[in-house]
C-alpha positions in Angstrom: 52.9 27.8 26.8 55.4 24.9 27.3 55.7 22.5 25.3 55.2 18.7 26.0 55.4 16.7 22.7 58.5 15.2 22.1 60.3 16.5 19.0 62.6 14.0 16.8 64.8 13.8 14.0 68.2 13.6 13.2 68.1 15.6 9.6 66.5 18.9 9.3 63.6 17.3 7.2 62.9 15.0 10.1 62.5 17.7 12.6 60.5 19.4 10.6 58.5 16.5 10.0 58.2 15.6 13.5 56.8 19.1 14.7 54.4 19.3 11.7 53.0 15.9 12.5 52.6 17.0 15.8 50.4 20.1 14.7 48.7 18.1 12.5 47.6 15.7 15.4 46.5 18.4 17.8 49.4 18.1 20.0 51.5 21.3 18.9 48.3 24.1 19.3 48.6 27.4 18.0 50.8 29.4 19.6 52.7 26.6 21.8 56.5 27.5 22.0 59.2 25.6 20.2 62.6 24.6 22.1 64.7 27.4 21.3 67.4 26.0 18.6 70.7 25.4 20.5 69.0 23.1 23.1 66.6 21.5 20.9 69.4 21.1 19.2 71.5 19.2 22.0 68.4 17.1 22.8 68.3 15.6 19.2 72.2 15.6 19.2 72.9 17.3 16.0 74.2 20.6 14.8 72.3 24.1 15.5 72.5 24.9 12.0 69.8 21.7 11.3 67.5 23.1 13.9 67.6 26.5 12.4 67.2 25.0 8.9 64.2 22.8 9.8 62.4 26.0 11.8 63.1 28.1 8.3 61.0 25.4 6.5 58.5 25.0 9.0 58.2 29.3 8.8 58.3 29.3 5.0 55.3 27.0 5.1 53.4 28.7 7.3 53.1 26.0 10.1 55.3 28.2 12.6 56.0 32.3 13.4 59.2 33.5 14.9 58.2 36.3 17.3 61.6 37.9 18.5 62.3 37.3 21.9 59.2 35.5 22.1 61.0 32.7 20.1 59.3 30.3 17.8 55.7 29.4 17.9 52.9 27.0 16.4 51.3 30.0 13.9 47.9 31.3 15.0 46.0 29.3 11.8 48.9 26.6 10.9 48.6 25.4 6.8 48.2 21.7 8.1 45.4 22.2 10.5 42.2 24.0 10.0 41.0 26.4 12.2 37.8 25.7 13.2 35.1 28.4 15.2 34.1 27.1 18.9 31.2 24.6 18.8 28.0 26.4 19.4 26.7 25.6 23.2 23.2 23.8 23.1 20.6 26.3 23.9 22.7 29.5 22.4 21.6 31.9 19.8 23.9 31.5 17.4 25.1 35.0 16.2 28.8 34.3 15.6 28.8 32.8 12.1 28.9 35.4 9.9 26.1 33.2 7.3 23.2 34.4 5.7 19.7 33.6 6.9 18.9 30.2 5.5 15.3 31.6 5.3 16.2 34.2 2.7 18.0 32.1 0.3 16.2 31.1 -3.1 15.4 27.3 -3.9 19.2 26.0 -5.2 17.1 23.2 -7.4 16.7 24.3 -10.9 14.1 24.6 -12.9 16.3 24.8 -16.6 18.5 22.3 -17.7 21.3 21.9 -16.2 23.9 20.0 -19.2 27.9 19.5 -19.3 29.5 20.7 -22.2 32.2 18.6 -23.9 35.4 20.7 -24.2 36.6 21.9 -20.7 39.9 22.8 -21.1 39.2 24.8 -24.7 36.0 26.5 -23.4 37.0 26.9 -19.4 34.0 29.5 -19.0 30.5 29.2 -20.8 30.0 31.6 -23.3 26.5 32.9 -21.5 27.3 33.2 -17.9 30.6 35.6 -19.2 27.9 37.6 -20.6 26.4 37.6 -17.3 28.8 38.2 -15.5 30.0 41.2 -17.7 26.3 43.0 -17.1 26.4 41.8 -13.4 29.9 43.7 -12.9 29.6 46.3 -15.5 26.1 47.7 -14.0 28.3 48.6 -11.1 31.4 50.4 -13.0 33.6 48.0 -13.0 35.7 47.2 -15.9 34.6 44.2 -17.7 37.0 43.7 -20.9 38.9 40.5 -19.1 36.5 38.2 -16.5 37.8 34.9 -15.2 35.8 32.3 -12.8 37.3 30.7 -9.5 36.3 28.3 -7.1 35.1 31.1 -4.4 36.8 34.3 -3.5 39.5 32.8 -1.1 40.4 30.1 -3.9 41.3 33.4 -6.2 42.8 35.2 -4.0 45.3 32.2 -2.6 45.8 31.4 -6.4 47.0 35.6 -6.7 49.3 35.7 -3.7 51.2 32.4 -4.0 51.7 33.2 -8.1 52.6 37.1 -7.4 54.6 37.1 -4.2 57.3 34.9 -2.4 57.2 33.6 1.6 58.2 37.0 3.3 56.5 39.4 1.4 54.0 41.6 3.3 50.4 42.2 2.0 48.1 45.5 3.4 45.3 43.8 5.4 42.1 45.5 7.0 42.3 45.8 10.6 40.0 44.6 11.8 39.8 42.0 8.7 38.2 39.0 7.8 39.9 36.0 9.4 40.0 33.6 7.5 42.3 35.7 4.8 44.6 36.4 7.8 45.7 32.6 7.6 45.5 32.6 4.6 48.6 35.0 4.3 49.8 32.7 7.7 49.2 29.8 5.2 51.4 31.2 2.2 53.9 32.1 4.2 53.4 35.9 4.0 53.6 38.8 6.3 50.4 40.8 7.0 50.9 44.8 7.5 47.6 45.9 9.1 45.9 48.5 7.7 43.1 50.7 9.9 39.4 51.0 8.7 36.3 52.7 9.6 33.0 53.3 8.9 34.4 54.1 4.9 36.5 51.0 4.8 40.6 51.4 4.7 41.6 54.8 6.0 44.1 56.5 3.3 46.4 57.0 6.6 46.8 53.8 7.4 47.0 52.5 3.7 49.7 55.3 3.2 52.0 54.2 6.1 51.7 50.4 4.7 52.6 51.5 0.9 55.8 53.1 2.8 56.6 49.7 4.7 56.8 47.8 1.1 53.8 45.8 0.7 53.3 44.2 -2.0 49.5 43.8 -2.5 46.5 45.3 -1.0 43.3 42.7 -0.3 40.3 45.1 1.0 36.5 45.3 0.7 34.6 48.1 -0.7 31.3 47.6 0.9 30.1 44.7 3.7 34.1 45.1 5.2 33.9 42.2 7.5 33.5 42.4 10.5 33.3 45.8 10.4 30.6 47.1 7.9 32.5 49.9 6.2 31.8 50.8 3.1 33.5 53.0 1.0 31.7 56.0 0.0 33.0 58.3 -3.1 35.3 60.3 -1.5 37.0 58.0 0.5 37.5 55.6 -3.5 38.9 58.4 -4.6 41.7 59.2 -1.9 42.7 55.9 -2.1 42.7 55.5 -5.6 45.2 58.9 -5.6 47.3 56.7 -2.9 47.6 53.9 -5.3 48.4 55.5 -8.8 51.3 55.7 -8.0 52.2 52.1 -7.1 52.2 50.6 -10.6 53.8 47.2 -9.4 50.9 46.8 -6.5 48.3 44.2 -6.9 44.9 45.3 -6.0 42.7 42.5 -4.5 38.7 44.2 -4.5 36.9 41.3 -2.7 32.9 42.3 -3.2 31.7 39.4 -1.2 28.6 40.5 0.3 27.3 42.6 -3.2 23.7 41.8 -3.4 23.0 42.2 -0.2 25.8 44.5 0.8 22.5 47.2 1.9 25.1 50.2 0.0 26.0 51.3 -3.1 29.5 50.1 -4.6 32.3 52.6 -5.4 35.1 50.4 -6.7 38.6 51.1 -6.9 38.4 49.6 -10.5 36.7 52.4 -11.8 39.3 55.2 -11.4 41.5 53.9 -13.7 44.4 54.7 -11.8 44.8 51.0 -10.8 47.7 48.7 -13.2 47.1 45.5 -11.0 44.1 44.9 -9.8 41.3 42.3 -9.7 37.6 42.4 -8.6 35.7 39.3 -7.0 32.6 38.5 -6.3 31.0 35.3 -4.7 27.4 34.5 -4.9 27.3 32.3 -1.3 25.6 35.6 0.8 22.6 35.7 -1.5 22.9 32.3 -3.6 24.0 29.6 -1.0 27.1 28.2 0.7 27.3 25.6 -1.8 27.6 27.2 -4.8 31.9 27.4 -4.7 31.9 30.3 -7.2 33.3 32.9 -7.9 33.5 35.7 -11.0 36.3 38.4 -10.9 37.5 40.8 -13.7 41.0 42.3 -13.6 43.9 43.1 -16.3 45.4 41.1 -18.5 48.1 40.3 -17.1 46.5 39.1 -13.7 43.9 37.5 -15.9 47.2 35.2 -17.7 48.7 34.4 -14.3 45.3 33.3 -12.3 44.3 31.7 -15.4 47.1 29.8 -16.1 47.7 28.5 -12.4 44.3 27.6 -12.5 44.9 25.6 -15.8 47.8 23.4 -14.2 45.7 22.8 -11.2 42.3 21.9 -11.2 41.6 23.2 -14.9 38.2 24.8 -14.7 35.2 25.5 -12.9 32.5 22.7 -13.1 30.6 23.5 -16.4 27.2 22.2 -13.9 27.9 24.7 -11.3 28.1 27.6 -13.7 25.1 26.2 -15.6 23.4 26.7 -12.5 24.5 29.9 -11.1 23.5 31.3 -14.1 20.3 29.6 -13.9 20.4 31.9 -11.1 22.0 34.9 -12.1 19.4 35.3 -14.4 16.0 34.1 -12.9 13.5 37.3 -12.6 12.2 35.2 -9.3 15.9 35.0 -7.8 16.3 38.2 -8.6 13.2 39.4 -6.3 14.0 36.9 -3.6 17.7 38.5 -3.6 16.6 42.0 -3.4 14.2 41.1 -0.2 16.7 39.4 1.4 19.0 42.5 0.5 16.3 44.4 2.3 15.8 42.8 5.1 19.3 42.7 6.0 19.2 46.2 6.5 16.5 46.4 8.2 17.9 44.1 11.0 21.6 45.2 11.2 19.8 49.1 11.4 17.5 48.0 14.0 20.4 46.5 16.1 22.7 49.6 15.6 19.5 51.6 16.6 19.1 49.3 19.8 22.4 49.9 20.9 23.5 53.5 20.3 19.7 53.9 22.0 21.4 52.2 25.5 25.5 54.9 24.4 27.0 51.6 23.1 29.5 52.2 20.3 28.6 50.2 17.3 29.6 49.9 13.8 27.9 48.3 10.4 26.9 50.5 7.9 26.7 47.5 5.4 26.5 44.2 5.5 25.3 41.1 7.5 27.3 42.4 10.7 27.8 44.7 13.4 31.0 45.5 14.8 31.0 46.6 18.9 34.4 47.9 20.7 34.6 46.2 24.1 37.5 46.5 26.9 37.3 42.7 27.3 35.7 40.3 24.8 35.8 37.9 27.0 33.9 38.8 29.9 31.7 39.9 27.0 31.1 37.0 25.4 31.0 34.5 28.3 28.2 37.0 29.8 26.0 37.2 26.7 27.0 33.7 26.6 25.1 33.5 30.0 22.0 35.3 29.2 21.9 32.7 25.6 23.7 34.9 23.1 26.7 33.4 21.6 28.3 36.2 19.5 31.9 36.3 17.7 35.3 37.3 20.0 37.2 40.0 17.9 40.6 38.2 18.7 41.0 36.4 15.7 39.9 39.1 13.7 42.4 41.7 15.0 46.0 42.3 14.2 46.8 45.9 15.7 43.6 47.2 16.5 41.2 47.6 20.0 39.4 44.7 21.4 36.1 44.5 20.1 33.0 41.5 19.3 31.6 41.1 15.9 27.4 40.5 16.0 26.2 38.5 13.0 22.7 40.1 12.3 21.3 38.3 9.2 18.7 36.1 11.1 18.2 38.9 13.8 14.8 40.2 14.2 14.4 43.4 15.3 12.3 42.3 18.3 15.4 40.5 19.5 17.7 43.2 19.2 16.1 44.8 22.1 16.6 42.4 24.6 20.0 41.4 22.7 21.2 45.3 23.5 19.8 45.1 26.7 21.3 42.4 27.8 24.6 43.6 26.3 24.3 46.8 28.4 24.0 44.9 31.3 27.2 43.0 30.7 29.3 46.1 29.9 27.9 47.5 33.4 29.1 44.3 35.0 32.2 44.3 33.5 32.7 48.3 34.6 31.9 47.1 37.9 34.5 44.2 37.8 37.0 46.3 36.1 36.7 49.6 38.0 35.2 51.5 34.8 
């Protein structure tokens, strides 16, 4: 793509400057090119060396990519512009967010007390919801002796990476993985190794290849992988746990995000014992609400003194209301049933749409969570024709790193009556598309 907004500057700060005000104004999109240096260079009258300097500040930042031959280029997800999903057409059934089903979520306004305590910075966590969260995790097997509190999973995880690793460093990512943590990485300035999955989450052979490349930290899913739906089953925990005993210096990011409602069982990594780094994070916005920006992990200690302690020079703590409320919550008999329908009914819905379109010898994948995951040869004459027929589902471009073209199905508010026209309709784009494409 050629670029038409005019770079200035005549330091290397104020080039750099100039093309990040331009990405931050919509003029530089992702993946728009970058004169290369030396004429850039000769266009601004100053040396090469203050091109090249202001590109390695705009790379370290995470606002551009250098791409070989390809040259420079806005990143996918630049850190000073948020990437937004498409608007939703008027008329379209929206199956592309990835949410839970508004329906199914219990009434946020509580019926306790909800009081602020006093001494923040002395008592960051309340005393009770610690308790809670240590039952919560613990039920499940995972280690529970240190337990911290974030403002959601990605706040965590960002708060990890940047205090573990340095711009450059490469981090083992599902593929295909959850977006939003892909530019993340772009974000931090960090280099993401993909890392295959399938119906058991991150295949050993892939994760095997990336510990040879050098990563530095692993960020995966154990159940509800998203978009995907793996989930990790017993055997498949315990072949990667082998893989990562011995990688004592390897952070371990276990991000539980769907748990609740996952629809499986979890087999955590935390468990085997063979982990030195590691964390486990859960969110309660699948089964709680959006809203509630929350998030409980447990990890080691020394994870626990380095999240902890960035987290202490930054925002401090976690609202002392919003935990008051989530474990309100938490620890609500009624929640508690509403959560475990909602749990139930997911399944039902994301089983009914598998069943719908395996039925019609279409390839889909989901054995947990709130989506399904279906290979394509070209997402977009598949989404522009469900798009036609008033579907609007989820391209797999910006979901993918190395892996085949596919579209991700959000199923939570699916009924199953609608999956059967939804997986009719989607067989009768594939068969259009085979007809365009020559099969």
């Amino acid at each position: 793509m050629a670029i038409q907004y005019g770079i200035s500057g005549a330091t290397a700060k104020g080039i750099a400057a100039s093309v990040e005000r331009g990405v931050a104004e919509g003029e530089l999109g992702p993946g728009v090119a970058l004169p290369p240096v030396r004429r850039l260079a000769e266009d601004l009258g100053v040396s090469p060396g203050t091109v090249a300097t202001a590109y390695k500040e705009l790379r370290r930042r995470g606002i551009v990519v250098t791409r070989g031959r390809g040259g420079t280029v806005v990143a996918p997800a630049p850190a000073v512009a948020s990437r937004r999903p498409p608007r939703v057409p008027e008329g379209l059934r929206d199956l592309a967010g990835g949410h839970p089903d508004d329906r199914l979520l219990p009434d946020p306004t509580p019926p306790w007390q909800v009081r602020s305590a006093r001494s923040h910075r002395s008592t960051p966590r309340l005393t009770r919801l610690e308790t809670a969260v240590r039952e919560w995790l613990g039920d499940d097997g995972v280690p529970v002796e240190q337990v911290t509190f974030s403002h959601g999973a990605l706040d965590l995880i960002g708060r990890l990476l940047s205090v573990e690793l340095r711009p450059g460093d490469a981090v083992a990512m599902e593929d295909p993985g959850y977006h939003h943590l892909l530019d993340l990485l772009t974000a931090l300035g960090l280099r993401a190794v993909p890392v295959a999955v399938d119906d058991e989450g991150v295949r050993p052979d892939a994760l095997e290849a990336a510990l040879r490349s050098g990563v530095r930290a692993l960020v995966c899913s154990p159940r509800a992988q998203n978009p995907y739906g793996g989930c990790f089953s017993a055997t498949r925990r315990d072949a990667l746990a082998g893989l990562l005993a011995d990688e004592p210096d390897l952070l371990v990011v276990e991000n539980d995000h769907a748990s609740a409602v996952a629809g499986a069982p979890l087999h955590t990594l935390t468990a085997s014992g063979a982990l030195t780094r590691w964390v486990h994070v859960r969110t309660v916005s699948k089964f709680l609400g959006a809203d509630l920006r929350w998030a409980a992990a447990a990890c080691d200690p020394v994870t626990l003194a380095r999240h902890d302690g960035r987290l202490l020079l930054t925002s401090g703590w976690v609202s002392h209301l919003l935990q008051e409320t989530v474990h309100g919550l938490l620890t609500d008999d009624g929640t508690r049933a509403s959560v475990a329908r909602a749990g139930r009914t997911y399944a039902v819905r994301r089983t009914a749409l598998l069943g719908e379109l395996r039925a019609r010898g279409i390839e889909a994948h989901g054995v947990s969570g709130l989506n399904v995951w279906v290979p394509v040869r070209d997402e977009s004459a598949v989404v522009n024709g469900l798009r036609s027929r008033g579907w609007w589902v989820a391209a797999g471009a910006r979901f993918r790193q190395a892996t085949t073209p596919g579209v991700r199905i959000t199923t939570a508010g699916l009924e199953p009556a609608e999956a059967v026209r939804l997986a009719s309709d989607f067989a009768a784009v594939l068969g259009e598309s085979e007809a365009t494409y020559g099969g």
